[in-house]
N, CA and C atoms as a LAMMPS dump frame, in Angstrom:
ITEM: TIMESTEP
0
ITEM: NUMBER OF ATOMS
282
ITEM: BOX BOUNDS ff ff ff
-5.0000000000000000e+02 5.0000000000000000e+02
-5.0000000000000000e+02 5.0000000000000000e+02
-5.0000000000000000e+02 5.0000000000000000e+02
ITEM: ATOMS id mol type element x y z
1 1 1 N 271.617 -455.455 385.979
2 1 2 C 272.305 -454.274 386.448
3 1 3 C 273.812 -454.457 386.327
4 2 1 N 274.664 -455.502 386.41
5 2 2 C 275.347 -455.835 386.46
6 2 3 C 276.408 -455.691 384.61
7 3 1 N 275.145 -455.627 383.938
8 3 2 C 275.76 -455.89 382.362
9 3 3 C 275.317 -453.918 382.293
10 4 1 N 274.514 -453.66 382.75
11 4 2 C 274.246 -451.679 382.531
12 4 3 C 276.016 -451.815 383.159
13 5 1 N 275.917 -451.821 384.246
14 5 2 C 277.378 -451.044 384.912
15 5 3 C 278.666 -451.904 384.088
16 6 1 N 278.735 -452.926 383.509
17 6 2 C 279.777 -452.944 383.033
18 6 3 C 279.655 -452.192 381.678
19 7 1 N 278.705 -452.21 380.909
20 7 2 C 278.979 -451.438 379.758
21 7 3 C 278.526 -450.184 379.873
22 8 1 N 278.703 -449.695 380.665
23 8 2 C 278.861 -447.997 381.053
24 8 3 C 280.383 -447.618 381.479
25 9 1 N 280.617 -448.497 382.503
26 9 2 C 281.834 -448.422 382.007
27 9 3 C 282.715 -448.087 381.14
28 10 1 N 282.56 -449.592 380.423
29 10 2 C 283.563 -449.748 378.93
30 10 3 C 282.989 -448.722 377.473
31 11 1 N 281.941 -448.6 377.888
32 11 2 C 281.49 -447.567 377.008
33 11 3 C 281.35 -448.503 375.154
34 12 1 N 281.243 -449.532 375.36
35 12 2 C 281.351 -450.535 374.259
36 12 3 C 280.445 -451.616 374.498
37 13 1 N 279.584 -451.934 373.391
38 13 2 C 278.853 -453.631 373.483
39 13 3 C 279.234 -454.82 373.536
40 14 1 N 280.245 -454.686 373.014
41 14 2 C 280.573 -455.939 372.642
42 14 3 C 281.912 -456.151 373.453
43 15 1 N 282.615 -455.135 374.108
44 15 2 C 283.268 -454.981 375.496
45 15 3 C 282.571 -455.38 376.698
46 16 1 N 281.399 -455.165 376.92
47 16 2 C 280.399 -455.481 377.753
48 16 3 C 280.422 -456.242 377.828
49 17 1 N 279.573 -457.323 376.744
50 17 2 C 279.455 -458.8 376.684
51 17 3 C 280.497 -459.344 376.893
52 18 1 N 281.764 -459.255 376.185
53 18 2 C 282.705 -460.244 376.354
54 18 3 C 283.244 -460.311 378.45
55 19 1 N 283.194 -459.158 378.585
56 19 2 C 283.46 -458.975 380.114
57 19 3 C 282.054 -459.951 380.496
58 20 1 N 281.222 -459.386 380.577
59 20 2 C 280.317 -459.881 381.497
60 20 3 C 280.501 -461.962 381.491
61 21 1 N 280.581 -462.113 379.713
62 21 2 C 280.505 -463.424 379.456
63 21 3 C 282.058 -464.134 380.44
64 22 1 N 283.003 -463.06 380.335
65 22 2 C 284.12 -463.494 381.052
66 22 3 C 284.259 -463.914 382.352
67 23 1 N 283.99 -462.888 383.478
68 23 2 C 283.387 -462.783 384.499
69 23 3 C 282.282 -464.089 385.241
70 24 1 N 280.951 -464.54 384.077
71 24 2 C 279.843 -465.316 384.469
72 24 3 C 280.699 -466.641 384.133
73 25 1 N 281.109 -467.115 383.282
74 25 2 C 281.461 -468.322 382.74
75 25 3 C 282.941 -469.054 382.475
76 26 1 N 284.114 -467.771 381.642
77 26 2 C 285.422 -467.793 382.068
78 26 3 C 286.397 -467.902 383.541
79 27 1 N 285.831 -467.131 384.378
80 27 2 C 286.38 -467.1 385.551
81 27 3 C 285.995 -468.699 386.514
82 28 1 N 284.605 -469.192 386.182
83 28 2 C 284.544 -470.692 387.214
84 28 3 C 285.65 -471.438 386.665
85 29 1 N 285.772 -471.634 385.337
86 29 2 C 286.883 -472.735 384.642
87 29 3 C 288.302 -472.273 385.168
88 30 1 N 288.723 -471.183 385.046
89 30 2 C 290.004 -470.58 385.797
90 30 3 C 289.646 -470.947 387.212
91 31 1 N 289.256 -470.986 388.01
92 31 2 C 289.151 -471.031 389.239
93 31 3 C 288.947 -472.425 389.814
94 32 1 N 288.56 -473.004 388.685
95 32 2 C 288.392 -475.425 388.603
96 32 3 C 290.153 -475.548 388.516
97 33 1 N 290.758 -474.701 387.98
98 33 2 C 291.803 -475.542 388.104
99 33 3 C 293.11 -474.767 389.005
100 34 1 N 292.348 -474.077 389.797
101 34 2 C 293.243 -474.06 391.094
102 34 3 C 293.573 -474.906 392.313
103 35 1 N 294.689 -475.062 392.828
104 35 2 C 294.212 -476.215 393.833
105 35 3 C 292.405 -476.237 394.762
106 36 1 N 292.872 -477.35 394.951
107 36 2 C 291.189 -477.444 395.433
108 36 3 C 290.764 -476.785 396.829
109 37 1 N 292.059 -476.001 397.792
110 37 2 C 291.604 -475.69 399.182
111 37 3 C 291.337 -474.265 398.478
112 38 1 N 292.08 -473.445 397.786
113 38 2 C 291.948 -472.46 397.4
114 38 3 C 290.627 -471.951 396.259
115 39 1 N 290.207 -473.571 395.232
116 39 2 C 288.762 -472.872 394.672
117 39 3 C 288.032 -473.464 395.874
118 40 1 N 287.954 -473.868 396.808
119 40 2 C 286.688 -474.063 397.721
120 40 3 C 286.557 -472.7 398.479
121 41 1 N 287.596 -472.432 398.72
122 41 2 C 287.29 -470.688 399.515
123 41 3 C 287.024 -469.724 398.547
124 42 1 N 287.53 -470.256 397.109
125 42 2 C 287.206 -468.85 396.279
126 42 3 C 285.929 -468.792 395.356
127 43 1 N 285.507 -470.399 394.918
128 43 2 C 284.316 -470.198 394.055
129 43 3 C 282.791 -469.752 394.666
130 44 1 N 282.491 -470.151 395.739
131 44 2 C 281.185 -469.189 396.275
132 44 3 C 281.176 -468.669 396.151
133 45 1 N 282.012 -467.787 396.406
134 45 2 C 281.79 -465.948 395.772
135 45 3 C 282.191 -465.722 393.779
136 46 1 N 282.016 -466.306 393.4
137 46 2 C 281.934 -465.873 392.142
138 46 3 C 280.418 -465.511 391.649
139 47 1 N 280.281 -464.604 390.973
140 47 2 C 278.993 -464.203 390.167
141 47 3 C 278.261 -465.19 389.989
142 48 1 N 278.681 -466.283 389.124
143 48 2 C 277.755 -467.704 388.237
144 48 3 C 277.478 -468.291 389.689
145 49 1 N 278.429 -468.965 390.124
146 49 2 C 278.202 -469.593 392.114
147 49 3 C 277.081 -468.711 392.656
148 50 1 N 277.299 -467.567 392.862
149 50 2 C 276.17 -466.88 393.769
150 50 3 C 275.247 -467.053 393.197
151 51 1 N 274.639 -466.398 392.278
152 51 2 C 273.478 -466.536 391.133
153 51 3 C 272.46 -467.816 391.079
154 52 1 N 273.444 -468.798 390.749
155 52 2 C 272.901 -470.127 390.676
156 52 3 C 272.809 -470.666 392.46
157 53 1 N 273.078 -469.81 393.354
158 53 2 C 272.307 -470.573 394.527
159 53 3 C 271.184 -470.398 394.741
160 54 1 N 270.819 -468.872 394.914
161 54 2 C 269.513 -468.246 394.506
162 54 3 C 268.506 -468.838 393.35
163 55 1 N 268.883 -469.721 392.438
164 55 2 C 268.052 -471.032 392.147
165 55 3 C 267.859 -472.119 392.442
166 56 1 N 269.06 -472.438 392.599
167 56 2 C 268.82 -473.787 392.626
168 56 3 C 268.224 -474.527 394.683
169 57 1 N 268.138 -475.62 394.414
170 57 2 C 268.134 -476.312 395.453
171 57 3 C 268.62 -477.119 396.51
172 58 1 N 269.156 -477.884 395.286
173 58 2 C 270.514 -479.089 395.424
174 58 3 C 271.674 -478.742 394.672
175 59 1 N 272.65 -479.004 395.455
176 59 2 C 274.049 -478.78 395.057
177 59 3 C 275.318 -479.905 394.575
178 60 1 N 275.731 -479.978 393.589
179 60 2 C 276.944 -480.8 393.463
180 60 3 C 277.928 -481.146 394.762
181 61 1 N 278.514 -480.197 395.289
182 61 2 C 278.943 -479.825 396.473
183 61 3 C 279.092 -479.282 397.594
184 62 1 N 279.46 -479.608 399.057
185 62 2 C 279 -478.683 400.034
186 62 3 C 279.467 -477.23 399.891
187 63 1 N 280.541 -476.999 399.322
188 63 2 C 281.46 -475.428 399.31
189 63 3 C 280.293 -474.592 398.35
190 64 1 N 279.128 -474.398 398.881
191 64 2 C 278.208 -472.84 398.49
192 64 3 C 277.694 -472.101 400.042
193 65 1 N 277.236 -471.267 399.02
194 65 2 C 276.631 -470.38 400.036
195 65 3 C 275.066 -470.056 400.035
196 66 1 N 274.701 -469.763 401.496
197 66 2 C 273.241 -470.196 401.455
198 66 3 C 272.535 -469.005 400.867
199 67 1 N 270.854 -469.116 400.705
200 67 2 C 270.331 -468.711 399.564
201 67 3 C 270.709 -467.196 399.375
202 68 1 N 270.07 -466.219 400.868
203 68 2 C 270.361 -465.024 400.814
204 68 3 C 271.561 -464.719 400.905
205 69 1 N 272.698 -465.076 401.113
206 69 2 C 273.81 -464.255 400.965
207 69 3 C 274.403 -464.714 399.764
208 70 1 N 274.057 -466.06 398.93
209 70 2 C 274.338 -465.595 397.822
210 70 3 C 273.724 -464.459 396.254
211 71 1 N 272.42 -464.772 397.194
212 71 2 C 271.843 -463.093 396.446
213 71 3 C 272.576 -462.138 397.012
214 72 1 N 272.927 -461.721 398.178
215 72 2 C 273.827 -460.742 398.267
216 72 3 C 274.886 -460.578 397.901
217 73 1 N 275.861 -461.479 397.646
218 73 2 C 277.066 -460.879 397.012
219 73 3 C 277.03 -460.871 395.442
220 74 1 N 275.442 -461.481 394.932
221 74 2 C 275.498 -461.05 393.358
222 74 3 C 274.963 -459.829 393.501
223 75 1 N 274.341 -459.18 394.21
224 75 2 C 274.165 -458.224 394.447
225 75 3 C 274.828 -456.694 394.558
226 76 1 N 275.933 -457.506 395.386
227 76 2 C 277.402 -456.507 395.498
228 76 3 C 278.018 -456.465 394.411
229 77 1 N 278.122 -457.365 393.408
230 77 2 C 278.638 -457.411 392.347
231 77 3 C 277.825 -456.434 391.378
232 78 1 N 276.685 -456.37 391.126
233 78 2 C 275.838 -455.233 390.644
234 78 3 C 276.239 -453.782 390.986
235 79 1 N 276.321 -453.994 392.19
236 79 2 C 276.355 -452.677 393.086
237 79 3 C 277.597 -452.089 392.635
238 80 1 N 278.548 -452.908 392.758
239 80 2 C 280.12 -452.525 392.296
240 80 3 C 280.207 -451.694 391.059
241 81 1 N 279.391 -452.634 390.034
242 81 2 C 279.82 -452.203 388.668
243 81 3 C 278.766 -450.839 388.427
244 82 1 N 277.351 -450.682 388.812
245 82 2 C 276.664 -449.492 388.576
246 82 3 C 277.983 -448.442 389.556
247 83 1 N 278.329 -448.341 391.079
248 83 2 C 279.149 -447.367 391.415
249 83 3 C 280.119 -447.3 390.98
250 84 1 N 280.994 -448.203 390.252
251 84 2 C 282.476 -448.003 388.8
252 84 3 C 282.275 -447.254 387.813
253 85 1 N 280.598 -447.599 387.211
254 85 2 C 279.9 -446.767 386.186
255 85 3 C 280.054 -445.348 386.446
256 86 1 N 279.219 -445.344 388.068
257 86 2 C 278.965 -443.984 387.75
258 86 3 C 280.192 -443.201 388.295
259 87 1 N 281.228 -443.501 388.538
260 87 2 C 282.542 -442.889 388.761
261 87 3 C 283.233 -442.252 387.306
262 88 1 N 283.277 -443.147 387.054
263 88 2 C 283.987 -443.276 385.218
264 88 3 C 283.02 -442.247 384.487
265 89 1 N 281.519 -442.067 384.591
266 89 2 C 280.556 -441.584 384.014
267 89 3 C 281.187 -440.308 384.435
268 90 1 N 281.009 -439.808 385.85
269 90 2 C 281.32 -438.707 386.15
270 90 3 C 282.642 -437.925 385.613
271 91 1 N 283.492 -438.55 385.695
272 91 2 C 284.943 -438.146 385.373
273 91 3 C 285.232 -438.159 383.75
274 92 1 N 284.868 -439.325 383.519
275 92 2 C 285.099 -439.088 381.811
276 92 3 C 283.826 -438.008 381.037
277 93 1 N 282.763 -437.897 381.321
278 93 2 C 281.595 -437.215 380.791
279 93 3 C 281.206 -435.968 381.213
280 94 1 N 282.011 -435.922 382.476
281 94 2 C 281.975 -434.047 382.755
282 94 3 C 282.152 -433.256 382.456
């Protein structure tokens, strides 16, 4: 849901992907090399962080978040981009 609402959005595929790929995988590496008090408060909430708690078991480090609320804020992140979609949908397609 998350890759529908961004490329509804952008109205492009390969805009899509590169966002989404940006977003899932670009943004942890930007965020590794912030000081370390600031990615410990900020990487749990990233897309790839949330996602991968909701799999996994064991963790590299204590700074995650537990199972259901990191399904929830990948969740919110879904949620975000289908209600951006359908804003943009409305306004540009009316």
């Amino acid at each position: 849901m998350l890759c529908v609402g961004l490329g509804a959005m952008l109205r492009n595929t390969a805009g899509g992907i590169a966002t989404f790929a940006g977003l899932l995988f670009v943004l942890p590496g930007i965020s590794a090399i912030l000081p370390s008090s600031v990615n410990n408060a900020v990487s749990p909430y990233l897309p790839l962080n949330a996602g991968t708690t909701v799999a996994s078991h064991s963790f590299d480090n204590s700074h995650h978040l537990a199972t259901w609320a990191g399904f929830a804020v990948f969740c919110a992140y879904a949620a975000a981009a289908i209600a951006g979609a359908s804003l943009v949908m409305l306004r540009r397609d009316a």
